[in-house]
C-alpha positions as CSV (number, residue, x, y, z in Angstrom):
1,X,0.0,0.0,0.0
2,X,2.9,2.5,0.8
3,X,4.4,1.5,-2.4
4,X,1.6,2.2,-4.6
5,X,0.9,5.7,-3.1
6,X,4.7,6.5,-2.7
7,X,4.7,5.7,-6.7
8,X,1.8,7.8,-7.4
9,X,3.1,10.8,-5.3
10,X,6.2,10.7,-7.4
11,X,4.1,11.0,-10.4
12,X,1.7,13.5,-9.2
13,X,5.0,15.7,-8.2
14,X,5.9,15.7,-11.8
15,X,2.8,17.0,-13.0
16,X,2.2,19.7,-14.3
17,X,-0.1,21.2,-11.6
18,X,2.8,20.1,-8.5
19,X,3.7,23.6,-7.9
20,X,0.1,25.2,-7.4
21,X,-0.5,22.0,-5.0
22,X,2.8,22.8,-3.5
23,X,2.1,26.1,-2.8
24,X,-1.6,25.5,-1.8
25,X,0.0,23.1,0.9
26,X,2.3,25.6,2.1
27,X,0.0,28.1,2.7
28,X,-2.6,26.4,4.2
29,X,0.0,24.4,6.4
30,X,1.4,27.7,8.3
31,X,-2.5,28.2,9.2
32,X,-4.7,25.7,9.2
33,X,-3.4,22.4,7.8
34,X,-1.9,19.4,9.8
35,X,0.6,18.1,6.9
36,X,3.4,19.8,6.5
37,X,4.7,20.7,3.1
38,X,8.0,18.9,2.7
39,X,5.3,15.6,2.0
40,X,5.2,17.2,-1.4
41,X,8.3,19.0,-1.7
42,X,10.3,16.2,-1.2
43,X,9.1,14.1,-4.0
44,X,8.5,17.0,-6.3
45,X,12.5,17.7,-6.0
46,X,13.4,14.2,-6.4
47,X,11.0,13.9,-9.4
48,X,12.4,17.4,-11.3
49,X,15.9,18.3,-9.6
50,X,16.7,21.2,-11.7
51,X,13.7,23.0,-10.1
52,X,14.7,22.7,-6.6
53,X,15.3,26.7,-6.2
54,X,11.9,26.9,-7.7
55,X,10.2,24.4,-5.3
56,X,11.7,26.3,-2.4
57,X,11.1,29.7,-3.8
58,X,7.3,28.4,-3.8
59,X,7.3,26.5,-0.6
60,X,8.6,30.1,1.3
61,X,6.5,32.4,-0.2
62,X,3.5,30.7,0.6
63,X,4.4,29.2,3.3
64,X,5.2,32.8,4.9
65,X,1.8,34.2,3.3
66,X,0.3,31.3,5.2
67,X,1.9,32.3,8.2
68,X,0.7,36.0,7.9
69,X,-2.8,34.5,7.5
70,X,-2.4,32.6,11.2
71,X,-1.2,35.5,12.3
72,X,-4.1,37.3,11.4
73,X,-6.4,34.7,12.8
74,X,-4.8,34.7,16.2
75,X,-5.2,38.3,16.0
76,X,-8.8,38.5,15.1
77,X,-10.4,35.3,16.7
78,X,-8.4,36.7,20.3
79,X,-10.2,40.0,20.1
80,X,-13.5,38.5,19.1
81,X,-13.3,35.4,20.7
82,X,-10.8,34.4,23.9
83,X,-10.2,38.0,25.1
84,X,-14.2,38.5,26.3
85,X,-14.1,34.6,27.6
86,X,-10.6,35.6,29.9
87,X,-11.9,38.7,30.9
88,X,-15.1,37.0,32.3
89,X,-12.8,34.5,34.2
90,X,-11.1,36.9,35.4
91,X,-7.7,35.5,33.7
92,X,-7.1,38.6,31.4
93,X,-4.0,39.6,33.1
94,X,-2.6,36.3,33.1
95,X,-3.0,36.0,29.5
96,X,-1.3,39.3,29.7
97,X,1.7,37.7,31.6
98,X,2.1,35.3,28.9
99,X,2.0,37.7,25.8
100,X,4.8,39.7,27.6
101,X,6.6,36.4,28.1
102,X,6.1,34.9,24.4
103,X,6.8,38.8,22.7
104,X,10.3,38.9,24.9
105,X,11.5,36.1,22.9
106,X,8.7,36.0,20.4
107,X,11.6,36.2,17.5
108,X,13.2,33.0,18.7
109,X,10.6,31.3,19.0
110,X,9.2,31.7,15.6
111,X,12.2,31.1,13.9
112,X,13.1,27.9,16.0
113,X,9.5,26.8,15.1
114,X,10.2,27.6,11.6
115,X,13.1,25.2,11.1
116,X,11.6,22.2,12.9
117,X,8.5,19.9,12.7
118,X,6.9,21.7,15.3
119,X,3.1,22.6,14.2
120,X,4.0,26.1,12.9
121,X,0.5,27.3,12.6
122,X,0.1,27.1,16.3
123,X,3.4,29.7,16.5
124,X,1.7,31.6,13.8
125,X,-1.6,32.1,15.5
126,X,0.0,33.0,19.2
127,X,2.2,35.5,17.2
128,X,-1.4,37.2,16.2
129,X,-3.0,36.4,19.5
130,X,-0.3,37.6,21.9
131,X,0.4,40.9,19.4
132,X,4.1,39.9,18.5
133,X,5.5,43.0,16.7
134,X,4.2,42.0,13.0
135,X,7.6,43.1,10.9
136,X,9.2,40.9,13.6
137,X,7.3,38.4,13.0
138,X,7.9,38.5,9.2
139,X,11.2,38.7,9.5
140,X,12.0,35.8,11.3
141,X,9.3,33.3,9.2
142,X,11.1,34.1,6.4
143,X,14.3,33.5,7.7
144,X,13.4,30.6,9.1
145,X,11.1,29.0,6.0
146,X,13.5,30.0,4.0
147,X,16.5,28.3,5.8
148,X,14.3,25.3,5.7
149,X,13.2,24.8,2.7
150,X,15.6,26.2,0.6
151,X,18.5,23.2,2.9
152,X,16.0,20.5,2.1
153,X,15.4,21.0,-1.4
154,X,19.6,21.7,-2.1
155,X,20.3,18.5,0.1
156,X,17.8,16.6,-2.3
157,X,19.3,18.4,-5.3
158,X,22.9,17.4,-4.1
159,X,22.1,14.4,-3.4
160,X,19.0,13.1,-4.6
161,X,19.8,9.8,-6.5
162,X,21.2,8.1,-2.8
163,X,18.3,9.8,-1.2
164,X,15.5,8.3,-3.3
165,X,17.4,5.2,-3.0
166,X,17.6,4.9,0.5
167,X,13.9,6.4,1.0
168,X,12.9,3.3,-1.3
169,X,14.4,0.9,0.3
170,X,13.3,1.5,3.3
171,X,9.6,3.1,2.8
172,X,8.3,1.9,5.8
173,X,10.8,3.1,8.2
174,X,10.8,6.8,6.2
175,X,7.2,6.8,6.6
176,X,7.3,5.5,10.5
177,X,9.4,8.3,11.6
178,X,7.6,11.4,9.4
179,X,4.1,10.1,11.0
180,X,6.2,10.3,14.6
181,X,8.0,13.9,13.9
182,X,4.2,14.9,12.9
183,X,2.7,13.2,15.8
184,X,5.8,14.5,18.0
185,X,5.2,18.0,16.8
186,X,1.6,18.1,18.1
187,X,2.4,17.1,21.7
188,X,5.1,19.1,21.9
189,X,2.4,21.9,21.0
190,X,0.0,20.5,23.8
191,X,2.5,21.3,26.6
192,X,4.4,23.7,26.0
193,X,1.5,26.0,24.7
């Protein structure tokens, strides 16, 4: 079964259509979307190596356009949503105490979630909920996606013919561990949000 859709993701990343999907993914990934975009991007680059800057150029952009999107609805639902709920608790100024806390390092920790598995919509929405400075919040996702991406796909374009080797050979085990960096990414979420 993992054969058969490993095979037709390969094909379906050589399409013609792979880079709107790509950047679809992207998007909605640094928002609202649990898979994270490298699912695509990694087969697309070992499918088409010669458009690895390309993938990555596409997987930033939107991936950062995506984050600005979370941003926005951590910054709108807050207002509309969580801020009247706290205040009626009376747990506004702890929410308060937080913000301050997540803005002091609020660059860090985007661009550390940035590089990693970690769910980066939830970072994306708590920069909009807690008010992190927007431009710094900009900054660092693009950094960060960028670093990202941009070291995957020119790893895979280095070394791509090993790489699809190896991910072939062992299919099961490459699939074990990206379900447990997902899965890993989500608790980590849970507890330390």
């Amino acid at each position: 079964m993992l054969r058969r859709l490993y095979d037709k993701t390969l094909a379906l990343a050589a399409g013609r259509h792979a880079p709107a999907a790509l950047a679809g993914v992207s998007f909605a990934e640094s928002s609202v979307f649990p898979i994270p975009p490298d699912a695509l991007l990694i087969p697309m680059v070992i499918a088409r190596r010669n458009k690895w800057l390309v993938f990555a150029l596409i997987c930033t952009v939107a991936s950062v356009l995506g984050g600005a999107f979370g941003y926005l609805i951590g910054y709108a639902a807050f207002e509309t949503i969580a801020e009247p709920i706290l205040a009626f608790y009376g747990y506004a100024h702890k929410f308060e105490d937080f913000a301050a806390r997540y803005n002091d390092y609020g660059a860090w920790i985007v661009f550390i979630a940035g590089l990693t598995p970690f769910p980066y919509k939830v970072i994306t929405i708590a920069s909009g909920a807690t008010g992190l400075d927007f431009a710094v919040f900009m900054v660092a996702s693009v950094l960060s996606r960028g670093i990202r991406f941009f070291v995957v796909s020119g790893l895979l374009y280095l070394f791509g013919p090993p790489v699809k080797a190896f991910i072939e050979e062992r299919l099961g085990l490459v699939f074990t561990v990206g379900v447990v960096l997902l899965v890993g990414g989500f608790v980590v979420a849970k507890f330390l949000l």
